[in-house]
C-alpha positions in Angstrom: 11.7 17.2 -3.3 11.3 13.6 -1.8 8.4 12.1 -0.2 7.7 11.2 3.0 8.0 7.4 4.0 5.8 6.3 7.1 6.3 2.7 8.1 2.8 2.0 10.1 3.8 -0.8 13.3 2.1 -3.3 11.1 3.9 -2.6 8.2 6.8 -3.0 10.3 6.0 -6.8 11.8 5.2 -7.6 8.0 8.4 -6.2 6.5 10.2 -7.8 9.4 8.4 -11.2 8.7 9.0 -11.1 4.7 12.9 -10.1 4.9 13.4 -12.9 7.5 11.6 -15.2 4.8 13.5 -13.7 2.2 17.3 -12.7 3.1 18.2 -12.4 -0.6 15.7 -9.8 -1.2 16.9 -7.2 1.2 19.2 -4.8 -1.3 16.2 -5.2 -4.0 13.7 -4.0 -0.8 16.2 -1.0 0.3 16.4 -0.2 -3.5 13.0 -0.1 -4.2 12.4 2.0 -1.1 15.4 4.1 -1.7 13.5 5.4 -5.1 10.4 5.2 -4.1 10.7 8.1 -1.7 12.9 10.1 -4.1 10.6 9.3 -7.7 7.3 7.7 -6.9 7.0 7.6 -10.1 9.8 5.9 -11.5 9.6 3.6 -14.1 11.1 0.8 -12.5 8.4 1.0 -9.3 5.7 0.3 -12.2 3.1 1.8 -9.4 -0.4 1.3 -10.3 -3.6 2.2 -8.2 -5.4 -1.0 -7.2 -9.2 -2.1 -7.8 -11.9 -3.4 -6.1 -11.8 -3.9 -2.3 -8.2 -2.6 -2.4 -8.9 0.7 -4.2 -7.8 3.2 -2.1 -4.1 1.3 -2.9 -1.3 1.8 -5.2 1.2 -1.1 -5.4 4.9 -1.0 -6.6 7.1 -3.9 -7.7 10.0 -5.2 -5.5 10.9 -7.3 -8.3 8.7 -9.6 -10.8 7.1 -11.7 -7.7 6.6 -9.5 -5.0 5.2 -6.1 -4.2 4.5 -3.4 -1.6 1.2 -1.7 -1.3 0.8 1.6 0.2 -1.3 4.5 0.2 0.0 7.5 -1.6 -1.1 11.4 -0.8 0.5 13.6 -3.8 -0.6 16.6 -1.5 1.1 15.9 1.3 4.2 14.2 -0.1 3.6 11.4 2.4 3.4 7.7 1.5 2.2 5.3 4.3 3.5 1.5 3.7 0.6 -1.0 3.8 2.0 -4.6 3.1 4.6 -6.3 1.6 4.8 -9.9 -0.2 4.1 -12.1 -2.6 1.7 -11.0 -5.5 -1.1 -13.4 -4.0 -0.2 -12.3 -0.8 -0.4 -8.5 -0.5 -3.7 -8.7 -3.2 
């Protein structure tokens, strides 16, 4: 059973903003969604719950530089899309 993807207006102007910065990531971005809400788990994600004032995260890699953070309910299959960027950015 897949999950439940919500993009969040925010999340929207910021994914908006970082494919316009970043053309040649848009098929690794799709990707990474694409499995995301099929396998939250996968592997290749690598998602891992954030600490300190950005605990109630996970993150999951786009690639090696950048990542999307995102709030993840198991119960309710749903996954609501935080930020997207740069390591140093979305951290």
């Amino acid at each position: 059973m897949s999950y439940k993807l919500i993009y969040t207006e925010s999340y929207i102007k910021k994914a908006r903003k970082f494919l316009k910065k970043h053309p040649d990531l848009i098929s690794q971005y799709r990707k990474t969604l694409e499995i995301l809400e099929i396998n939250p788990q996968h592997p290749s994600l690598r998602m891992h719950k954030l600490l300190g004032k950005l605990n109630s995260l996970n993150s999951i890699s786009i690639n090696i530089s950048y990542r999307i953070t995102l709030e993840f309910y198991f119960i309710d299959k749903e996954i609501i899309l935080v930020n997207v960027g740069h390591h140093d950015e979305v951290y």
